[in-house]
VOPAGU-2260 file (C-alpha; in pm, 1 decimal, decimal comma):
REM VOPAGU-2260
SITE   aa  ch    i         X         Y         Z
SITE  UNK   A    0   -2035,4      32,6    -888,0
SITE  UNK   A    1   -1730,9     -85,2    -676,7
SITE  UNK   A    2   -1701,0     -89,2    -291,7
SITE  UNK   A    3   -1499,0     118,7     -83,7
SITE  UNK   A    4   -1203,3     -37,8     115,3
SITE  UNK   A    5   -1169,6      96,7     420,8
SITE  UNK   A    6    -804,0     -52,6     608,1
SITE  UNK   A    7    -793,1      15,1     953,3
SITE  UNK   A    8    -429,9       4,4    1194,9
SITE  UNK   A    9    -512,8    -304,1    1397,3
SITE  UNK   A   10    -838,3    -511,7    1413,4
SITE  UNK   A   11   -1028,7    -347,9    1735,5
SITE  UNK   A   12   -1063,2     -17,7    1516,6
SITE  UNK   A   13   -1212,9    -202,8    1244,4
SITE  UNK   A   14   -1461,6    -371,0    1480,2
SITE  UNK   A   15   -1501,2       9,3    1632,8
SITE  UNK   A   16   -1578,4     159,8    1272,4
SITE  UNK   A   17   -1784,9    -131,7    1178,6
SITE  UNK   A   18   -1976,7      10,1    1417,2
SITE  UNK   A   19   -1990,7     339,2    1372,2
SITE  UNK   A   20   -2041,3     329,6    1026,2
SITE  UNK   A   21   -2381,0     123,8    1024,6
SITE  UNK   A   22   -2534,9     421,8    1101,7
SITE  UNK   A   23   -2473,2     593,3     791,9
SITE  UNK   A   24   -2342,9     285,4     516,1
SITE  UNK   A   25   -2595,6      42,4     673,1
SITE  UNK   A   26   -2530,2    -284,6     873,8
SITE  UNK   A   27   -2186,5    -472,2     796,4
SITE  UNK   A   28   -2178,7    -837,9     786,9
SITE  UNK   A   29   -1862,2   -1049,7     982,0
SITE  UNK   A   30   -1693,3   -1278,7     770,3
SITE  UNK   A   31   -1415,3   -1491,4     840,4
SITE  UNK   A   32   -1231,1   -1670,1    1152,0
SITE  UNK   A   33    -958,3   -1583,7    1313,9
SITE  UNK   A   34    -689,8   -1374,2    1224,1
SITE  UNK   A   35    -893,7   -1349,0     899,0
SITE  UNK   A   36   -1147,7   -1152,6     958,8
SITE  UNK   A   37   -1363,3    -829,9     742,6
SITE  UNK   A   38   -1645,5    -633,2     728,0
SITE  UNK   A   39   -1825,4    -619,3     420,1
SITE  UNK   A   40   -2193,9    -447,2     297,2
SITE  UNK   A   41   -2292,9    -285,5     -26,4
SITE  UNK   A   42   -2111,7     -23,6      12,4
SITE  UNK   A   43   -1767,5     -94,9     170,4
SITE  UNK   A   44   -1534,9    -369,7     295,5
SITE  UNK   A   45   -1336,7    -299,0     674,5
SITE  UNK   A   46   -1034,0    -490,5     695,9
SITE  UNK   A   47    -766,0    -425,2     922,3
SITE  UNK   A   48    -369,3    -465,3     921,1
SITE  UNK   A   49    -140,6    -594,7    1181,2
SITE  UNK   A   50     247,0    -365,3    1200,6
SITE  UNK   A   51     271,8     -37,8    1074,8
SITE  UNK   A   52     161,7      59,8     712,1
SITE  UNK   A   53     392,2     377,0     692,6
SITE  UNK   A   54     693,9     507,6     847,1
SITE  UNK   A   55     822,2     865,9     856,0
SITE  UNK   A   56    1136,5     938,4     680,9
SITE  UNK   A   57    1293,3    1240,0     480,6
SITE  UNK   A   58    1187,8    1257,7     166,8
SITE  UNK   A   59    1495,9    1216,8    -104,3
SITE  UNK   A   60    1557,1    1315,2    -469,8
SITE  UNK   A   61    1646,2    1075,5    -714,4
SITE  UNK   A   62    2033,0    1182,4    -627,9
SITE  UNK   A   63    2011,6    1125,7    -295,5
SITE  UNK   A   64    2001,2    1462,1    -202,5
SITE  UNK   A   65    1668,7    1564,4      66,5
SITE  UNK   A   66    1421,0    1731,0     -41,3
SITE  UNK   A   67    1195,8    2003,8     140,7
SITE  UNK   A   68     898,7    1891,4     314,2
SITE  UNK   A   69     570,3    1968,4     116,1
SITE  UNK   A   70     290,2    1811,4     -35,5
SITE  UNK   A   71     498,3    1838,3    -399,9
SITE  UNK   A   72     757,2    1609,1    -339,6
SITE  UNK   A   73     583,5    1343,9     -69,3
SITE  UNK   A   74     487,2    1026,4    -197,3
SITE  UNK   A   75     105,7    1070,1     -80,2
């Protein structure tokens, strides 16, 4: 069975839901130095990312045009 990544917006949350999630995935292990560091048990890895991962903008057709927002036409 494979692990579920969990990427958190800078690396103080993914200490935070280290964490938090002990208490129901079980105790995460610290590996790495530095800027290079994860959370990893059984279960699932915590890493974190540094700059934003997203950024709003209108969604567009392949024309062009803008499209309405709703969940049908969003890339999510």
């Amino acid at each position: 069975m494979g692990k579920t990544l969990i990427i958190a917006e800078k690396p103080s949350v993914m200490t935070d839901l280290s964490r938090v999630l002990t208490k129901v995935l079980g105790k995460f292990e610290k590996h790495g130095s530095g800027r290079d560091i994860f959370f990893e048990n059984d279960s699932a890895v915590i890493t974190s990312a540094v700059g934003h991962l997203v950024e709003l903008r209108m969604p567009m057709g392949p024309n062009g045009k803008k499209l309405p927002w709703n969940f049908g036409v969003l890339p999510a």
